[in-house]
C-alpha positions as CSV (number, residue, x, y, z in Angstrom):
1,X,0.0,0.0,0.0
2,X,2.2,3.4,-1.2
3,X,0.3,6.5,-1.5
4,X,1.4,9.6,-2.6
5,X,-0.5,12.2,-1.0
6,X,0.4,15.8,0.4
7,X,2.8,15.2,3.4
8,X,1.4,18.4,5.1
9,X,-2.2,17.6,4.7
10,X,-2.1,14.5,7.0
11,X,-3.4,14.9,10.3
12,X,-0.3,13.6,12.1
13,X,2.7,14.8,14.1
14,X,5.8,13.6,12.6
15,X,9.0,12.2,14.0
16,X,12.5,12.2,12.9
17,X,15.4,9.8,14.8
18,X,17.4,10.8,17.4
19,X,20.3,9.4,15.8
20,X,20.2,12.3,12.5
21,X,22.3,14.4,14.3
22,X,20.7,17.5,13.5
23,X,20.5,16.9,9.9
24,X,17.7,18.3,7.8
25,X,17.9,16.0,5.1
26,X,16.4,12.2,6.7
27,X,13.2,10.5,7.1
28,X,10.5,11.5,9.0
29,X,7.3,9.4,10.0
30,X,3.7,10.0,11.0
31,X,1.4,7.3,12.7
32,X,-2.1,7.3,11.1
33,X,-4.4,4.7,12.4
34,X,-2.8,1.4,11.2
35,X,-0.4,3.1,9.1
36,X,2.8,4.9,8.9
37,X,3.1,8.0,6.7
38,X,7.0,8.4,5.6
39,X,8.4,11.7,4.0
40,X,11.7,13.5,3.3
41,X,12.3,16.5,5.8
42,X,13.7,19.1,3.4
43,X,10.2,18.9,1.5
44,X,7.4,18.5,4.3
45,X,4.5,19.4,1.6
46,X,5.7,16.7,-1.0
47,X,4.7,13.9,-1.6
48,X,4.3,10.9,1.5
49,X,4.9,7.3,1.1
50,X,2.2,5.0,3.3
51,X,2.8,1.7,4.8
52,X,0.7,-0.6,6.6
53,X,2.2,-0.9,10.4
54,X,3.0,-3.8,10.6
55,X,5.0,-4.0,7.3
56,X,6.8,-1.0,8.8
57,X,7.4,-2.5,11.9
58,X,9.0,-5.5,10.3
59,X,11.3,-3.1,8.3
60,X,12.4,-1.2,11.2
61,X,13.1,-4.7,12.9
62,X,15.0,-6.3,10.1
63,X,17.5,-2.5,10.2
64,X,17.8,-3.0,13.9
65,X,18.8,-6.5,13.9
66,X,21.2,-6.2,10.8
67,X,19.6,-8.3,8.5
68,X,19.1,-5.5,6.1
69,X,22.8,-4.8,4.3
70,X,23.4,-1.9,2.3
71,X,24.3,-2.2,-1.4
72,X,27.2,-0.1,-3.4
């Protein structure tokens, strides 16, 4: 399920990790119901990317545990 709606028109507060180290260019995510709205932080009214939770969940998982490697 990938949507690309507004960012700012979603009734959400978003969230950014506390590991970006102050940088304004990352992820941000917004909870809405069962879903997670992603977007880029350096263009808050473009376009957002939803997920159902639990597919997002098991994504965050999988970067937490290492089993997702980055490609060159």
């Amino acid at each position: 399920m990938t949507s690309h709606l507004i960012a700012s028109a979603l009734p959400t507060s978003w969230r950014r990790a506390s590991a970006n180290g102050g940088n304004e260019n990352c992820v941000e995510c917004g909870k809405l119901a069962d879903t997670v709205a992603i977007r880029v932080s350096k263009d808050p009214h473009g376009p957002t990317h939803l997920h159902p939770a639990g597919v997002f969940g098991a994504f965050v998982a999988a970067v937490a545990a290492g089993r997702l490697v980055p490609t060159a």
